[in-house]
N, C-alpha and C positions, 0 to 999 in steps of 0.2 A: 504494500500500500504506500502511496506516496501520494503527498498535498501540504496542504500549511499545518505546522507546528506550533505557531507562534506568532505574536502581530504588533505591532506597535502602533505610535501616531502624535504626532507633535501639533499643538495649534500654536502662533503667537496669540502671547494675552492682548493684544492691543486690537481693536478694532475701531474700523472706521467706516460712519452712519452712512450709508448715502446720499441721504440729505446734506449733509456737510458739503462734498464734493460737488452734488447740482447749487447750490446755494452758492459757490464760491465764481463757478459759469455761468448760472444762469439759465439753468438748465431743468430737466425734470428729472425728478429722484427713482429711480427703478426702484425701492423701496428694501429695506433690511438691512444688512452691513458687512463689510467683508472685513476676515482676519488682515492683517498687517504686519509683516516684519519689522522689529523694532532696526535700530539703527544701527546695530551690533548681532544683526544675524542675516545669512543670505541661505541660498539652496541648499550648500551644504552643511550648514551648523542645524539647521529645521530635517534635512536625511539623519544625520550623526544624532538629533535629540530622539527620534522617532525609532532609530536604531536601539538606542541604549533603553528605550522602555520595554523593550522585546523580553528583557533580562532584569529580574527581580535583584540580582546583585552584580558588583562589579568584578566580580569572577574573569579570566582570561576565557573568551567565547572559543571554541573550536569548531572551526569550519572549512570547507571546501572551497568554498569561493562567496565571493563580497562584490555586490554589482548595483553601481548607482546610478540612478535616470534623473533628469531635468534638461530642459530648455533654458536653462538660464545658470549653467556650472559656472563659477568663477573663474576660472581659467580657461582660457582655450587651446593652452595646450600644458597639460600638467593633470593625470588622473585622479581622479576624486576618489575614487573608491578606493584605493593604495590609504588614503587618509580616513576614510570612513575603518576600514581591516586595524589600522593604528590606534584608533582610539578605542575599541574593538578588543586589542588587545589579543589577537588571531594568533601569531607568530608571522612568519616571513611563510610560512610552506601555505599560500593561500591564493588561489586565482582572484585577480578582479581585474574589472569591466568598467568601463564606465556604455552609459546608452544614450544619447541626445539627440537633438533637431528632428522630434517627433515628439508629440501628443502622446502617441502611441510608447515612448520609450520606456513608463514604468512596465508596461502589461507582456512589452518588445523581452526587459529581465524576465519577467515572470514565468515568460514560457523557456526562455534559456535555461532557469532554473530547474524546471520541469525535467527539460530536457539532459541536462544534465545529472538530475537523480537517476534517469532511465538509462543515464550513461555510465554509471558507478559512483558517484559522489555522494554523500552521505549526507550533509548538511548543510545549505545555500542560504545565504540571507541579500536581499537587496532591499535597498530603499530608494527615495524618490524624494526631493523636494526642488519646490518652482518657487521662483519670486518673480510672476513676467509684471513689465511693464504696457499697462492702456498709455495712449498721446495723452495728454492733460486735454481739457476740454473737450472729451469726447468718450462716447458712450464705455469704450470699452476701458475709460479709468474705474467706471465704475462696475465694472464686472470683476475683473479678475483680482482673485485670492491669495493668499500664502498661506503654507502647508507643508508637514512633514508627514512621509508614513513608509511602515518597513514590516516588511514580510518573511518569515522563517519558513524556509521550507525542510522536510526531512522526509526518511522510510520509516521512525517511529515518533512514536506519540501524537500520531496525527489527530489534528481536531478537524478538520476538514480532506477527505479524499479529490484530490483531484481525478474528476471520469473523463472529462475529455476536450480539446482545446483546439480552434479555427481562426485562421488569420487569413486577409483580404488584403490583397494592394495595389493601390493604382497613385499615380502622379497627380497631383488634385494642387492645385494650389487656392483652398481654402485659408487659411491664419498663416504668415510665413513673416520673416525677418532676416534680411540680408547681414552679410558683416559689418557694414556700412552703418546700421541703422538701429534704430536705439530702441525705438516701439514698432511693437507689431502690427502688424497690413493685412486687412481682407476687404474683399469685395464688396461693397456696400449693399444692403439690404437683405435679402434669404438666400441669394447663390452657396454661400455654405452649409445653410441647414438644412437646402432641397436637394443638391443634388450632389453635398458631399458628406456629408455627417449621414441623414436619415437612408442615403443607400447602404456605405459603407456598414454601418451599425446593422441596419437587418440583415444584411448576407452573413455578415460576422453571424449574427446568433441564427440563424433560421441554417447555418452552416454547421452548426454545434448544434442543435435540436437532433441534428440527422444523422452527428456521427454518434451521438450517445445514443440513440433510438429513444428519446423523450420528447412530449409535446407540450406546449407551454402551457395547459392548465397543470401541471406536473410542478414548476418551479415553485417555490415557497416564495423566495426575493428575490427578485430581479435590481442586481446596481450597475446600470447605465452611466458612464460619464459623458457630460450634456454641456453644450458652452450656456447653457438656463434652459430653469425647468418646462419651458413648452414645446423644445424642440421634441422633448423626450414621447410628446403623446402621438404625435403620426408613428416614430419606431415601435411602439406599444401595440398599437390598433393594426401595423403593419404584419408582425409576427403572434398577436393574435394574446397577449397580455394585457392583462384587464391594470391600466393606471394607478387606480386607487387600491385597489389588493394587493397587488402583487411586484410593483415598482417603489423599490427604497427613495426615499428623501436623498437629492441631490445635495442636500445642506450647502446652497446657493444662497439663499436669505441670509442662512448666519454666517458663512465664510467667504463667498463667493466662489469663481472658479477657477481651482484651485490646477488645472493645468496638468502636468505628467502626474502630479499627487493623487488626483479625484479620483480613479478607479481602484488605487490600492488602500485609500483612505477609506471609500464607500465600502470594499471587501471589511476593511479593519470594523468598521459600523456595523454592518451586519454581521460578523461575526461573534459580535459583543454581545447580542441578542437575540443567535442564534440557538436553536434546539436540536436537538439528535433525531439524527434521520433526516432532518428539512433539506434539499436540494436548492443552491444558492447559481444564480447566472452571472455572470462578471464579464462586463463588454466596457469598450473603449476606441477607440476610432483616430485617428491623423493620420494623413495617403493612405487611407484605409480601415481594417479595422482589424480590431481581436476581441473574440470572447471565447470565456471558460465555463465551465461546471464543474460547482463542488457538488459533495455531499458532508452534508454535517456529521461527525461520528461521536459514541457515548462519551469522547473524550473531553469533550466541551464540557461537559457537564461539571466537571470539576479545575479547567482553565481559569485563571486568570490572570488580563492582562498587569503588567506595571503600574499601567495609566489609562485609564477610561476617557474615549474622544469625548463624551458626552460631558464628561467631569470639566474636561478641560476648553470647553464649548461655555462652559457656563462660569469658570473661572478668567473673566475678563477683565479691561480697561479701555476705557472711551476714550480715543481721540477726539479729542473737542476743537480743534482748528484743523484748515488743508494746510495751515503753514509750518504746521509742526510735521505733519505725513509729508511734506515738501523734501523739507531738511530729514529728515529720514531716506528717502529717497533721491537725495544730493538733486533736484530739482532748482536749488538755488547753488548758486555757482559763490562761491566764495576763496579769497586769495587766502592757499595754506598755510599757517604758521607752524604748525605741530615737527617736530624734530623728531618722528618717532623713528631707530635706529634697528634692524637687524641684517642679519646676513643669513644665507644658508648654511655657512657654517655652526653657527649657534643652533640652529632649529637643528639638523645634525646632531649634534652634540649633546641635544636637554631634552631629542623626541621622546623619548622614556617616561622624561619629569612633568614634559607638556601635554603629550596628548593621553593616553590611558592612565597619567596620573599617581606616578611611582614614590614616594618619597623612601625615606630609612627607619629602621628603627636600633637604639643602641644595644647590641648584646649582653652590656653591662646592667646600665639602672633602667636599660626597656623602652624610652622612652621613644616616641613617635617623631618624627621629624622632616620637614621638606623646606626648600626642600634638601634633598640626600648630602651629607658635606662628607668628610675623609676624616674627621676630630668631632665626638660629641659635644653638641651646643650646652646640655645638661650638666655631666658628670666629668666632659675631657678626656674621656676614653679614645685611644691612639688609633682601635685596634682595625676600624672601620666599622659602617654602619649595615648593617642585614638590608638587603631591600622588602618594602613593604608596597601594596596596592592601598593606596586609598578612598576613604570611605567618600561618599557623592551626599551626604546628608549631615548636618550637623547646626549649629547654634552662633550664635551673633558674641563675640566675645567683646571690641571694640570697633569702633569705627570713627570716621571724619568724612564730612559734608564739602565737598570742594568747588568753591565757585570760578576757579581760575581756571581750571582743567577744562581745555577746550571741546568741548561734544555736542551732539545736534540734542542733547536730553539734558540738562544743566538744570544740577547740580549732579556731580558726579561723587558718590558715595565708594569711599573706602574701605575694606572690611578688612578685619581679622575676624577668620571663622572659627571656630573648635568644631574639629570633624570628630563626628560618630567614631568611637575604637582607636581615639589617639590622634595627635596631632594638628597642626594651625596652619592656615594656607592664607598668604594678605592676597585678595581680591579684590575688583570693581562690585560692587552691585547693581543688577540691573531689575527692570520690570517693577518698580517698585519708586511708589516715591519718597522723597524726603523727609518727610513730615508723618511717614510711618513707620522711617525706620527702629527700631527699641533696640536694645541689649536683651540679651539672650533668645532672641528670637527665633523660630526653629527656620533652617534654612535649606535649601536644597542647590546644589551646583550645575552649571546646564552650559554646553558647549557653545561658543559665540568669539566672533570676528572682533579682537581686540584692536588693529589700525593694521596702516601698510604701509611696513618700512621695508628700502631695497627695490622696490616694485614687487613686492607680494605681501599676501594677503596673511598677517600671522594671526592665528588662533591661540586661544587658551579658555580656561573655566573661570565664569565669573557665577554670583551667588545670586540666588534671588528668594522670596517668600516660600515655603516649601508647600506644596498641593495638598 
């Protein structure tokens, strides 16, 4: 048996009304709000958070291969999922992939993963996160989402069986973005929803109906990803799915569209909610399409995820101006001052300490410590320090409020944390404002884009309220 093991799902806490956005043009409100990347997180810190919820602790994961999809990777040439495996904490003996420049790229892993159990691999994880940009004063600022979400696949413990999987592809230029070009292009009016999405999507599933030998009063839920929920009802009516029973909630209203995220997210959604035996459809569509069929197995029944999308759907923060979602998304152009300094040498040298999060402990008086030095900070023991993994949860020990430190989120909070099972790590705070923050307050650590010094993007763990 082989299917998903395991799911995760990252939302930012910030979201932004769409009212807010028509009101700033002039425009009319499509109506509800979409998630929002804070200023200190992009595609792949929202994959890596979605990742790390898979895993109830920060244990070294063992896996096969590591494969991450988006339309909007940080780099265009430097692999993402080499950095998702590191934080991951995989070892070096681990394939990975990155998938891009398709809608299509999260569901594109999904079946590679698939494919790759059927090819002797044991344990495959991908994930997915998007940050696309809409033009400012135009409709599609106010559609699209930000979103993380990650999918474990294995041969046991399956809570979901995958039965069987069809893909479609034709050259469509529907939504596309040059190198050139900053925001995304389509065709004005329904040329993409008539005769590229709503075909694409029913061949995909009316192509899966046929190879599994099911028909669609059969499926329990059906998760479609939809650029909005009304494209979804002609694919519905076309492959013979009743709307209102039996098609999941695009969570459009509360996130918007969330991009290569949405199909592995909506899967993470109904999974969460799923029951043993129910049969799940999972379609998705860019120059084409793909859908799957699970079956839910008695394993669910005692599953649980890290993090509940639902939980964290509902653990929010309102953006109350476009001028702060501006400066969030460097919309306003500003001359840099910040000196922030690295090299590849240095990330070389601390990947250990920076990204999976290694510090010491002294063999002597025990004590915890990051990060790692060669002379205990405590006792001055010679002898060298143990390596230690640390803990991603723990309590506000001190901190300072800085209003000189240059950030598009000002005031910028300092921390000393005390992590869970030993040890102190000084941090940023994020997601969190000022005026909330107390001592001792319980905290959790979350992977996020700290500047970019050298011409790249450095990474590290800042803290924020813990869920």
């Amino acid at each position: 048996m082989a299917g998903v093991t395991g799911f995760g799902s990252y939302i930012p806490r910030y979201r932004l009304p769409r009212e807010v956005i028509a009101k700033e043009w002039g425009q009319s409100s499509m109506g509800g709000e979409k998630a929002v990347a804070n200023h200190d997180e992009d595609s792949l810190t929202l994959a890596i958070n979605a990742a790390t919820n898979c895993f109830a602790d920060t244990s070294p994961v063992r896996l096969d291969a590591v494969f991450f999809a988006s339309t909007t990777s940080p780099y265009r040439e430097k692999q993402a999922a080499a950095t998702v495996a590191a934080v991951l904490d995989t070892g070096p003996r681990v394939r990975t992939a990155d998938f891009t420049d398709s809608l299509r790229a999260g569901t594109s892993a999904l079946r590679a993963g698939l494919d790759g159990l059927s090819a002797g691999a044991k344990t495959v994880m991908l994930c997915a996160g998007d940050c696309r940009m809409g033009e400012p004063d135009s409709p599609a600022e106010q559609n699209y989402g930000d979103a993380g979400a990650a999918v474990l696949l294995g041969n046991t413990g399956v809570i979901a069986e995958a039965l069987g999987a069809f893909s479609v592809s034709e050259d469509f230029h529907g939504t596309w973005r040059t190198e050139e070009q900053d925001y995304l292009h389509s065709f004005p009016g329904a040329f993409e929803t008539k005769f590229g999405y709503a075909r694409f999507v029913t061949a995909a599933i009316r192509g899966v109906l046929k190879e599994t030998d099911l028909n669609a009063p059969q499926i329990s839920t059906a998760v479609i990803a939809a650029p909005n929920p009304r494209a979804l009802v002609g694919v519905a009516k076309a492959v013979g799915l009743d709307p209102k029973k039996q098609i999941g909630d695009t969570l459009w209203a509360l996130l918007g569209d969330t991009g290569t995220t949405q199909p592995l997210l909506l899967l993470a959604a109904a999974l969460e909610r799923a029951q043993p035996g129910e049969i799940i459809l999972l379609a998705s569509y860019g120059d084409g399409g793909d859908a799957f069929v699970f079956k839910v197995t008695d394993a669910i029944a005692t599953y649980r995820t890290a993090r509940s999308i639902y939980s964290q759907i509902e653990t929010k923060r309102p953006l109350a101006s476009y001028g702060k979602y501006a400066r969030f998304r460097k919309l306003i152009r500003k001359d840099a001052t910040a000196m922030d300094v690295s090299t590849p040498v240095v990330l070389f040298r601390d990947q250990k300490a920076v990204l999976p999060l290694y510090g010491g402990k002294c063999p002597r008086c025990r004590i915890v410590q990051f990060p790692k030095h060669r002379i205990c900070v405590e006792c001055g023991d010679r002898e060298g320090l143990e390596e230690v993994k640390l803990s991603r949860r723990g309590s506000l020990f001190t901190f300072t409020n800085d209003f000189l430190f240059e950030s598009p989120d000002q005031p910028v909070t300092h921390a000393v944390v005390e992590l869970d099972g030993g040890g102190r790590i000084y941090v940023q705070m994020t997601d969190c404002p000022a005026e909330q923050v107390e001592i001792d307050m319980p905290l959790e650590l979350t992977f996020r884009k700290y500047h970019e010094g050298f011409g790249m993007n450095n990474y590290f763990w800042k803290a924020r309220p813990a869920a």
